[in-house]
N, C-alpha and C positions, 0 to 999 in steps of 0.2 A: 761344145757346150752350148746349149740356146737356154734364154729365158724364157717364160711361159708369160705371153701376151698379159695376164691382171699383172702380174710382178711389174712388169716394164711402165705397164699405166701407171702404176700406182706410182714406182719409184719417180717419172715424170711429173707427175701431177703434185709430188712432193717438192721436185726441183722447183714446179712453177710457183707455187707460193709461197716459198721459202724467206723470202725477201719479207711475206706479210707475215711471215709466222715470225720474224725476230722484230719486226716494229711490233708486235701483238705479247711480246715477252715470251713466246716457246722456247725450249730448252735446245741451243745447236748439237750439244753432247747427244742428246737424247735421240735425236734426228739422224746423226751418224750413225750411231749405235744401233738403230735399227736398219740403216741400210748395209751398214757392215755385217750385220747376222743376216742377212737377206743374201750377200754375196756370197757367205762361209758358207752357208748351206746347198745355196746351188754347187760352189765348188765340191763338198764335201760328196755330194749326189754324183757329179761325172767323175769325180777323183774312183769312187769303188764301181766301175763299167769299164773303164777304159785308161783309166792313167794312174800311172805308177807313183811310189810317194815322193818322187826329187822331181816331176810335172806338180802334184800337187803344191808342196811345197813352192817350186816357182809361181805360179798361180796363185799364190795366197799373198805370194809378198809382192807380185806386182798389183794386185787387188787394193792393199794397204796403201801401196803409195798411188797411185789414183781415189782413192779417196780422200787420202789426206793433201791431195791436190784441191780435190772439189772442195774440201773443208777452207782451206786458204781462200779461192776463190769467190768461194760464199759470203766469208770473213770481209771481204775487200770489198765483196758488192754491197754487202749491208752498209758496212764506214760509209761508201761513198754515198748509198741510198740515203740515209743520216744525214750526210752535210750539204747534201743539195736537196734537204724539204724545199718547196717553194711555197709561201704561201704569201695570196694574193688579200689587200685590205684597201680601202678606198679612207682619201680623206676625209674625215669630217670630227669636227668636237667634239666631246673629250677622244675618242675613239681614238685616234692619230692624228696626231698635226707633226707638224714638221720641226725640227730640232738641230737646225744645222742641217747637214748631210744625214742624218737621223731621221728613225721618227718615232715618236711619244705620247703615249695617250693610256686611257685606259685596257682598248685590247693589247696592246704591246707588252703590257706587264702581267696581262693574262696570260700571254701567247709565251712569255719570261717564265712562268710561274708552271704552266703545265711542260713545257717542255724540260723543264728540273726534275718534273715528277715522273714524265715517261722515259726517258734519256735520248731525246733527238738534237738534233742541232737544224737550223731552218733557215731561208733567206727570206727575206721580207722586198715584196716588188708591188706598186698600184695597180688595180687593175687599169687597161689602157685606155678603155670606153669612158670609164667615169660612173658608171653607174652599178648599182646593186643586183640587177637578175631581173629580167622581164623576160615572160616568152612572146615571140610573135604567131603573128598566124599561121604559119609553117610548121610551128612546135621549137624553133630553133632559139636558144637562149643567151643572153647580151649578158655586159656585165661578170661581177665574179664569179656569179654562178655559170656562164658559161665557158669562163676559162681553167673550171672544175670538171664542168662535163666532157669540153673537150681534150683534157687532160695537160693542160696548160700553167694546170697551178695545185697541188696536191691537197690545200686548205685552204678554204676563206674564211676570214676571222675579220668580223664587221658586227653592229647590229641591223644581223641580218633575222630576218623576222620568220620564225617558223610557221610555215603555211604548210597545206595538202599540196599545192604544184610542185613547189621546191622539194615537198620529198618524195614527190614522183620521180623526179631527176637524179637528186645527191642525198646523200648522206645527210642528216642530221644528229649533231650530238643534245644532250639533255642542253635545257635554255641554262644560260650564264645569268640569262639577267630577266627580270619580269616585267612588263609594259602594257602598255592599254591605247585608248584616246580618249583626248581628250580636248578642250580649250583653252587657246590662249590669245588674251586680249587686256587690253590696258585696265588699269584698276579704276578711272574716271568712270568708265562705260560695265562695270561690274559690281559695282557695288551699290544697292540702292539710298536714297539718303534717310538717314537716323534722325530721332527726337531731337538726341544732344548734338547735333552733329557741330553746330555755334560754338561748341567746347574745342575742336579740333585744331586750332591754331597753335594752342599751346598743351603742353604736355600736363598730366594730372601733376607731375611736380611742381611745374611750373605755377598750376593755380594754386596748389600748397603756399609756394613761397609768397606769391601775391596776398595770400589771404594772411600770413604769419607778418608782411610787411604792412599791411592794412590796421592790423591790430596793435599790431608794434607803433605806431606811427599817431593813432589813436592815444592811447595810453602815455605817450613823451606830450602829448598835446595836452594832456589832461593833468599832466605831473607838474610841467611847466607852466602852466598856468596856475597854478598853487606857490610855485616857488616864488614866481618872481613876482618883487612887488609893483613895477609895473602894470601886472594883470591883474591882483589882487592885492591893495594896499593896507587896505585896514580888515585883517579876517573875523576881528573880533566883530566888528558892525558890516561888515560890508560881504553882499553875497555874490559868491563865484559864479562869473560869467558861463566857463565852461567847469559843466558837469560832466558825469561821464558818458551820459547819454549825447549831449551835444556833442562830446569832441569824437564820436563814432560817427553820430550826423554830418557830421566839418568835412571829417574825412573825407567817407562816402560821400558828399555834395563836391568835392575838388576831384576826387577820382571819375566824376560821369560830366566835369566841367559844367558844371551847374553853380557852385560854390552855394555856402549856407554861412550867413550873420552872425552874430557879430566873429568881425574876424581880431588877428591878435594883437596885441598893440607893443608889443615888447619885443625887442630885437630878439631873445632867444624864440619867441614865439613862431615871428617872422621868417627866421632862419629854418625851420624844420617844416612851418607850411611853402616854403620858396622849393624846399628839399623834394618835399611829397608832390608838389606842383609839376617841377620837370620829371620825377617819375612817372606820372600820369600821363605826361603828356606823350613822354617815349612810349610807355608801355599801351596804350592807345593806338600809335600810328603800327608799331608790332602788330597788335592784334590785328587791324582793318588788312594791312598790307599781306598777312598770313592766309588771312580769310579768303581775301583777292584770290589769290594765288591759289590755294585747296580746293575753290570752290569755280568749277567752270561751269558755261552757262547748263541751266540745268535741264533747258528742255534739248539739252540732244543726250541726256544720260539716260541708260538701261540698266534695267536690274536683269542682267545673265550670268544665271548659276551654273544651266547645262544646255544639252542639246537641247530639249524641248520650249526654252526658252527661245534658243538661237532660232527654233523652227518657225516659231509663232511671232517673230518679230519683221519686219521690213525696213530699219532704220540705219542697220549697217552691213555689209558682206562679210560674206566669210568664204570660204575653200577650204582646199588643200592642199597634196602635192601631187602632180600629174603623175600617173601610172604606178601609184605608190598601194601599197596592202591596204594602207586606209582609206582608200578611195573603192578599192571592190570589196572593203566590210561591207559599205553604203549601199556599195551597186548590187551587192548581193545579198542584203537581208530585206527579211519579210516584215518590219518594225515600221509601221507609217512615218513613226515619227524620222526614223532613220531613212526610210526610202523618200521625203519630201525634203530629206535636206539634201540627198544625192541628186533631185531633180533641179533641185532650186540651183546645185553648182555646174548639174551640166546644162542646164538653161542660160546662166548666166557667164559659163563659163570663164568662173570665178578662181581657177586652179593658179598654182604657180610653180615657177621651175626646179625651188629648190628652199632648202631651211630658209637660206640666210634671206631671201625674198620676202618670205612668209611670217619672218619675225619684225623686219624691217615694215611690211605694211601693218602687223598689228600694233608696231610702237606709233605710227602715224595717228593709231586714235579710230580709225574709220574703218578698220578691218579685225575681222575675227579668224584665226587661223588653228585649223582642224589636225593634229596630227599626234604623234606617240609621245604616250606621258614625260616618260624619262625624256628625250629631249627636250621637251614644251619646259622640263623642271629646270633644267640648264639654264635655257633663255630668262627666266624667272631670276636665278641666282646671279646672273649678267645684265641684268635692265630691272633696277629696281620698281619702275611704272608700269612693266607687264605683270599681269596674276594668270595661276592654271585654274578652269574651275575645277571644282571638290568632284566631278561625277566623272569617273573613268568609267569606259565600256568598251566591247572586246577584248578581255586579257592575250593576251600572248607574250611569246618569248622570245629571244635573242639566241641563236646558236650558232656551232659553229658546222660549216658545210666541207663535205669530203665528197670524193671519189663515189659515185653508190655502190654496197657492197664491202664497203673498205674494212676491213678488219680493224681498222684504227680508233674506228669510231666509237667503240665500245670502251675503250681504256681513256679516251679522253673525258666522255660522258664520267666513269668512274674521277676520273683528276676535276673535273668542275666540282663535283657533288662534295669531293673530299673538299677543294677550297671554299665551297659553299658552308659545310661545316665547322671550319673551321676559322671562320668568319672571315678569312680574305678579301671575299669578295665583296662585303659589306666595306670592309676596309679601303679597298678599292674606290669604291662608290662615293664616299664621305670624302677622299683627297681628290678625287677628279671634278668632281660636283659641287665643290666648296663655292662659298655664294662672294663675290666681290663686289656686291652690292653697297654701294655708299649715298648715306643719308644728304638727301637735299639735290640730286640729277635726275632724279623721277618726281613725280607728285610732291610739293611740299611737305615735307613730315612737319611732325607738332614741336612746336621751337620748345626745346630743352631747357632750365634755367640755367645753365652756362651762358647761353645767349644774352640773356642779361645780364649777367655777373655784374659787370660797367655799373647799370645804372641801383641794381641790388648794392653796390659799394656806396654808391654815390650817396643814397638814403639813409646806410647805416653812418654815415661822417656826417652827413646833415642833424639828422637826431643825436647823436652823441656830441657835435659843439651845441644845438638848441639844449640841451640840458646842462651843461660845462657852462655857457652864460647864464642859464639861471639860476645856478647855482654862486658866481659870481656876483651876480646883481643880489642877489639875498644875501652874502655876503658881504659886499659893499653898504648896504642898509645896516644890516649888524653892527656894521665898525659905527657906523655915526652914531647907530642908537647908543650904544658901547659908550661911546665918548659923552653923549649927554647924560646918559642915566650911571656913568662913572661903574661900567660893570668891565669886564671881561668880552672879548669880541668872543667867544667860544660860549659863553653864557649863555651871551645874547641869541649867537645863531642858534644853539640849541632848542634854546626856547620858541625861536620861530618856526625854527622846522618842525617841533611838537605842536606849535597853535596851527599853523597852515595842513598839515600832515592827518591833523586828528579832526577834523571842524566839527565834527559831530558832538563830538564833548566838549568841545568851547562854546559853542552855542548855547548847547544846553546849560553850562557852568553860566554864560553869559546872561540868558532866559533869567536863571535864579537868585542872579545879582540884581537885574532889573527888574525881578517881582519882591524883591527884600526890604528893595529901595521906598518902592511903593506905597507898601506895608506902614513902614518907616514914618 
């Protein structure tokens, strides 16, 4: 019996990419199936030429049990194909950090998440170089991408940046993730200065309660001076020093350390301008010492939004990362504005070796550092004194790299898109990306009124005993009057708090006694 030369290719050609047809999910059943009627046929063809039915019958059943050899073997090569994926990843933030003997980051729970969906099992190893995929002048490729091409590593799962070189070499799945560039640089040197910017020490709460304690403070000054008869002895003849107009003046004259006359002469008086005194004076040294601090000298500050800013300026550097995609967007667009800032870095060569370089001189203040969104957004979330600016340019993606040709490539693409939909990946994003930015290690923030709570306390027990002794002291007057004029101490205060309380109508009652008199 011979085969006819297509049969043998084919069945061959079958053999060889059998391995990709069951990572690709083909039917093994279906596969046999077709090469077992491929067998039955040719036997069934030399069975009526030349052999009798107990040849063909032997022939048929040793046909069966060689396939169902191949089938086992198959079986075994896949398992084993399965548990030794290798796939290559490099460290860096959130991406993979280390965990122990582990390692944890956001592509690892990517790489968790698709291999659920496709059913593989994988080893996870660094690449050895250290670095992401650069070709040299040879054509010959470093990095994970070259331990892809030379078949050293079956995936790399990094963000690794979807370019035209890279998929000349390998495989690219659909992007996981979407990125740009952009800047990042300290908030000092970003933001230019504002009208109110005076306002910034303290928080709008903060001037709320200033302003509610100002009023407050006002109003015990103007009440107490009515109560007690220290300040106001005789209200029937005698006029109140502080009006309401004045004791807003008082205030405001103690609050800008100026003071305004006449001051009060009655221990409850005393007690609540002593009160408002050391508020003033703490909440002054706050503000100056905040201001200090927010505000650095101003002639080295820049207003830089974007790049066109960064181009037209001379006052601080910027770069990027040596041999990184953002450096030959630069090198290879036809955008003035973009091709005078790739000149100005390789004139100055202003590059650096690596993230943590490139964050480390923009938190210094004196450096502006050029690179991909989504990371520059990290460092943002990790150093609350650097900002990204608003203008992203060149979009691109983050994918993951195979074999070129791989058959795999297409069901991963499918498993991102599915996670993509069903918000995983956002999910992703928001716990790896979370911001541990804490107020008060970067740029002064605007002091909160918690910050004072202290002397906010202090103010309210000041005002509240300056009213409690004026209220005693007019009490204390009551009882004597009491005693002389043979009343009731409850009579008597009543009566005074109604003469002091109302003076508008005692005046005027008093006006029309003394024109009665007159008359008279």
């Amino acid at each position: 019996m011979q085969l006819k030369t297509k049969d043998v290719k084919s069945t061959f050609s079958t053999h060889k990419n059998f391995v990709g047809c069951l990572l690709t999910h083909l039917n093994l059943r279906k596969f046999i199936s077709q090469l077992t009627g491929v067998y039955l046929k040719l036997t069934c063809q030399s069975s009526s030429q030349d052999l009798d039915s107990f040849q063909v019958r032997h022939r048929m059943l040793l046909g069966f049990l060689l396939l169902s050899s191949w089938q086992f073997l198959y079986m075994g090569l896949c398992t084993a194909v399965q548990s030794e994926l290798t796939i290559t990843t490099i460290k860096q933030e959130p991406y993979a950090m280390s965990k122990g003997t582990q390692l944890e980051g956001f592509c690892m729970d990517l790489l968790s998440e698709v291999a659920k969906k496709l059913g593989f099992k994988y080893r996870v190893q660094l690449v050895r170089d250290g670095s992401y995929g650069r070709q040299d002048d040879s054509g010959n490729w470093n990095g994970m991408i070259g331990e892809v091409v030379r078949g050293e590593a079956d995936l790399a799962i990094a963000p690794l940046t979807l370019t035209a070189a890279r998929e000349k070499a390998v495989g690219m799945t659909k992007p996981f993730m979407q990125t740009g560039i952009s800047v990042l640089l300290r908030k000092d040197i970003s933001e230019g200065a504002g009208f109110f910017d005076f306002l910034t020490p303290f928080s709008a709460q903060t001037w709320v309660g200033v302003l509610i304690a100002y009023l407050g403070t006002a109003a015990c000054i103007f009440i107490v001076s009515r109560l007690s008869p220290c300040e106001w002895s005789q209200p029937q003849s005698e006029q109140n020093r502080f009006s309401l107009l004045h004791s807003l003046w008082y205030t405001a004259g103690a609050l800008t350390l100026q003071g305004a006359g006449p001051h009060p002469k009655s221990l409850s008086g005393r007690v609540i301008c002593c009160s408002w005194w050391l508020f003033a004076v703490v909440l002054l040294a706050c503000y100056f010492s905040n201001l200090s601090s927010s505000k650095t000298s101003e002639s080295s500050q820049l207003m830089v939004k974007g790049f066109e800013d960064l181009a037209n300026q001379d006052m601080i550097e910027y770069g990027c990362l040596a041999g990184s995609s953002t450096l030959a967007f630069f090198k290879n667009s036809n955008n003035p504005v973009y091709r005078r800032i790739y000149e100005h870095m390789e004139r100055s060569k202003s590059f650096v070796s690596s993230m943590d370089e490139g964050i480390r001189r923009a938190r210094e203040g004196s450096f502006a550092f050029i690179g991909e969104s989504v990371s520059l957004d990290l460092a943002v979330a990790r150093h609350c004194e650097l900002v990204r600016a608003h203008e992203v340019v060149g979009m691109r993606g983050y994918s993951i790299a195979a074999a070129y040709g791989s058959p795999i490539i297409k069901n991963l693409s499918v498993a991102i898109l599915q996670l993509s939909e069903a918000g995983e990946l956002a999910y992703l994003r928001s716990k790896w990306w979370a911001s541990s930015c804490i107020a008060g290690k970067g740029k002064s923030s605007a002091m909160q009124p918690h910050s004072l709570k202290g002397m906010f306390l202090v103010l309210s027990l000041g005002l509240g005993l300056g009213t409690i002794l004026a209220v005693l002291e007019l009490t204390s007057k009551s009882r004597r009057s009491a005693a002389e004029q043979k009343k009731s101490c409850c009579t008597v205060l009543t009566e005074e708090l109604s003469l002091r309380l109302r003076t508008s109508d005692a005046k005027k009652s008093q006006e029309n006694v003394e024109k009665d008199k007159e008359k008279a």
